[in-house]
C-alpha positions as CSV (number, residue, x, y, z in Angstrom):
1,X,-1.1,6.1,-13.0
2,X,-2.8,3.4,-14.7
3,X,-1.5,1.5,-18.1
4,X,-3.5,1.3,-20.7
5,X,-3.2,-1.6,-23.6
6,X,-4.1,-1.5,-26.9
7,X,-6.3,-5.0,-27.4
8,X,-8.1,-5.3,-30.8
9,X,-9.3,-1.7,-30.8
10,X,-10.4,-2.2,-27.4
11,X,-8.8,0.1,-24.4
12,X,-8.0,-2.3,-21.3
13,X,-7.6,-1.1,-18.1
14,X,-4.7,-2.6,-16.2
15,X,-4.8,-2.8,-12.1
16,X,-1.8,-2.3,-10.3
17,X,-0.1,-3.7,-7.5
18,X,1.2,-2.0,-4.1
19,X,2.7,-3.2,-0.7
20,X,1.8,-1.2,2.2
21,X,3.6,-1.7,5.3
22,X,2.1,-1.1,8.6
23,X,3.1,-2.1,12.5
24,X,0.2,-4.6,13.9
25,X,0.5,-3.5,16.9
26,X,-1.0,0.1,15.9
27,X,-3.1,-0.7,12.5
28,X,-3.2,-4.6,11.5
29,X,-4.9,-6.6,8.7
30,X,-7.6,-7.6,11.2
31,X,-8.3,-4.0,11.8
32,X,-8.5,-2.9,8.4
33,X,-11.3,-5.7,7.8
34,X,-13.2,-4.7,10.8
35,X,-13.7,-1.0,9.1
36,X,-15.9,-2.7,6.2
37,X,-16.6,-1.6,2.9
38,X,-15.9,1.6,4.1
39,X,-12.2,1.2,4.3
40,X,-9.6,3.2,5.7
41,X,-7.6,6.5,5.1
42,X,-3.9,5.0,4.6
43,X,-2.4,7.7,7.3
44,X,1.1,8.9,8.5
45,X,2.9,8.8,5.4
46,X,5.4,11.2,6.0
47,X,8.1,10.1,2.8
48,X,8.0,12.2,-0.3
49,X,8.9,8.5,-2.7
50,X,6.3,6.5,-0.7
51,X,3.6,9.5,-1.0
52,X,4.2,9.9,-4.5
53,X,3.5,6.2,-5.2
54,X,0.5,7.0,-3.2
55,X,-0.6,9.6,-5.7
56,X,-0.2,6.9,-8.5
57,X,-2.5,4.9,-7.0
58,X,-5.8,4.2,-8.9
59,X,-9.4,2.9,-7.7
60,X,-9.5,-1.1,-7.4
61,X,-5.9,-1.0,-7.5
62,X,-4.5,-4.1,-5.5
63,X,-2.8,-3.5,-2.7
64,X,-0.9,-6.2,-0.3
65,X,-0.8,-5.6,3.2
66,X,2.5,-5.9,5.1
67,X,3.1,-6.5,8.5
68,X,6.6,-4.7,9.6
69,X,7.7,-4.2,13.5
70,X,6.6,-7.3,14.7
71,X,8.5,-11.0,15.2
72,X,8.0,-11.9,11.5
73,X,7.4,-9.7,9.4
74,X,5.1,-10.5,6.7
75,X,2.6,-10.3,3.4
76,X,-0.5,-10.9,5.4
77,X,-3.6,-10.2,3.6
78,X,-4.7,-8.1,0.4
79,X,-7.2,-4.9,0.4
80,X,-7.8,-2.7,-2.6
81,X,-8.1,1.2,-2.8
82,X,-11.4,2.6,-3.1
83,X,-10.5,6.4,-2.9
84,X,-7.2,7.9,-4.4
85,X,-5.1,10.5,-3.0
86,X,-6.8,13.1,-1.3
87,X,-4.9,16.2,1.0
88,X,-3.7,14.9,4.6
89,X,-6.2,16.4,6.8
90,X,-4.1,15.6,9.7
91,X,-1.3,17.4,8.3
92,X,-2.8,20.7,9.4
93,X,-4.1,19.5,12.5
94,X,-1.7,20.4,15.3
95,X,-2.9,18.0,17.6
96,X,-2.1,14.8,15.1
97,X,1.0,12.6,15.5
98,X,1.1,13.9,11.6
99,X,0.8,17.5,12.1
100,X,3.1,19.4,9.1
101,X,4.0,23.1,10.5
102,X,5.3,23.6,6.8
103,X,1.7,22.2,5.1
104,X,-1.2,24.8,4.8
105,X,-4.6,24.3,3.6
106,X,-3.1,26.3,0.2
107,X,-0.2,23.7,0.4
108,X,-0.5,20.4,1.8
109,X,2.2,18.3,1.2
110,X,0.9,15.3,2.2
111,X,-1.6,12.9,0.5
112,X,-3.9,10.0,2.0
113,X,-5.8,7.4,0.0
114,X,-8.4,5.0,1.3
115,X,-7.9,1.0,1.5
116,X,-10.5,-1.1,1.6
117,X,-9.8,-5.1,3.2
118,X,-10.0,-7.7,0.5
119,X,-8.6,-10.9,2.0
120,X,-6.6,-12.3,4.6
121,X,-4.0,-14.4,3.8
122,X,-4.7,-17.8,5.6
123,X,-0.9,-18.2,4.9
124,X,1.3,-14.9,5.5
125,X,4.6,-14.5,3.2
126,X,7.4,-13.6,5.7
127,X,10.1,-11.1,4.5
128,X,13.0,-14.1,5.1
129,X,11.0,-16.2,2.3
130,X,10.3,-13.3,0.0
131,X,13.9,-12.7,0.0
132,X,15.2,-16.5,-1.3
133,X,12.6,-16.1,-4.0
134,X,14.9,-15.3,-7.1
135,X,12.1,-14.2,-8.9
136,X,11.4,-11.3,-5.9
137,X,15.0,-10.1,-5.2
138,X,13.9,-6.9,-7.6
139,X,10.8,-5.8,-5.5
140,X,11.0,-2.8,-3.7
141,X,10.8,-4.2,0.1
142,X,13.5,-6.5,-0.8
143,X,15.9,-3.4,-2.1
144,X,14.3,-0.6,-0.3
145,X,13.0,-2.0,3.1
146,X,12.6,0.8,4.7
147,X,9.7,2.4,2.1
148,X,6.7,2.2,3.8
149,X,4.5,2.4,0.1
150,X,6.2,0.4,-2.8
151,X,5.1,-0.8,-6.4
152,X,5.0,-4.2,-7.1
153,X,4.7,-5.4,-10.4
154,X,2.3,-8.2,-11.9
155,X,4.8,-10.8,-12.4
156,X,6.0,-10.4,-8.5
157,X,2.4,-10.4,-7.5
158,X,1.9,-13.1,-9.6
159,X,4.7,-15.6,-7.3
160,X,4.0,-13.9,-4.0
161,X,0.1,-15.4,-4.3
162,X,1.5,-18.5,-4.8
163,X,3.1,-18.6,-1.7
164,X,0.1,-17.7,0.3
């Protein structure tokens, strides 16, 4: 959900932030750039937290990409979402990775949202650095690390850019 602030009568829409985490090896920054302005369904959430962050989301929400199973794990690049949550359609497809026996097309349990590229970080933000950063020993990936969709809030956003 989106915050709204009351400005001198004037209703301002506030973006929010959002770390996704995905293994290089399978779907990396480079390969969400080379999809275009088209984007990418954000698949294979199978976490009821991390999908209902997901269903938070909002269009041109920010949203950092986070490279996880890999030698150094790191903040790598930036996209933003261009579609909100929408029903898994690989949950009820029995020959997906992400097939759900207990999702029907009446019930579908699972939710996708599409992601854009934005930016690559020239410099990526590796998880050991994000963790001596005072200021980011709150975020989610620090305290739950094993959340594949987190919030992050402006002010953490805000440092983690300027360590880019």
């Amino acid at each position: 959900m989106n915050y709204n602030q009351l400005l001198k009568g004037y209703i301002i829409m506030t973006s929010q932030y959002w770390l996704l985490k995905t293994e290089p090896n399978e779907f990396s920054i480079d390969d969400l750039k080379a999809k275009g302005s088209n984007g990418e369904p954000w698949d294979g959430i199978r976490n009821y937290q991390a999908r209902n962050f997901m269903r938070e989301m909002a269009m041109g929400d920010t949203v950092l990409i986070y490279h996880s199973a890999c030698a150094v794990p790191a903040i790598v690049g930036e996209g933003k979402i261009i579609k909100t949550a929408y029903d898994d359609h690989f949950a009820l497809d029995p020959k997906s990775k992400y097939f759900d026996e207990k999702s029907s097309a009446d019930k579908n349990r699972w939710s996708l949202v599409d992601v854009a590229f934005v930016e690559k970080w020239q410099k990526p933000v590796p998880l050991s650095t994000i963790k001596t950063v005072k200021a980011l020993s709150e975020m989610k990936l620090v305290k739950q690390s094993r959340l594949s969709v987190s919030p992050v809030t402006a002010d953490e956003y805000e440092v983690l850019i300027t360590l880019k």
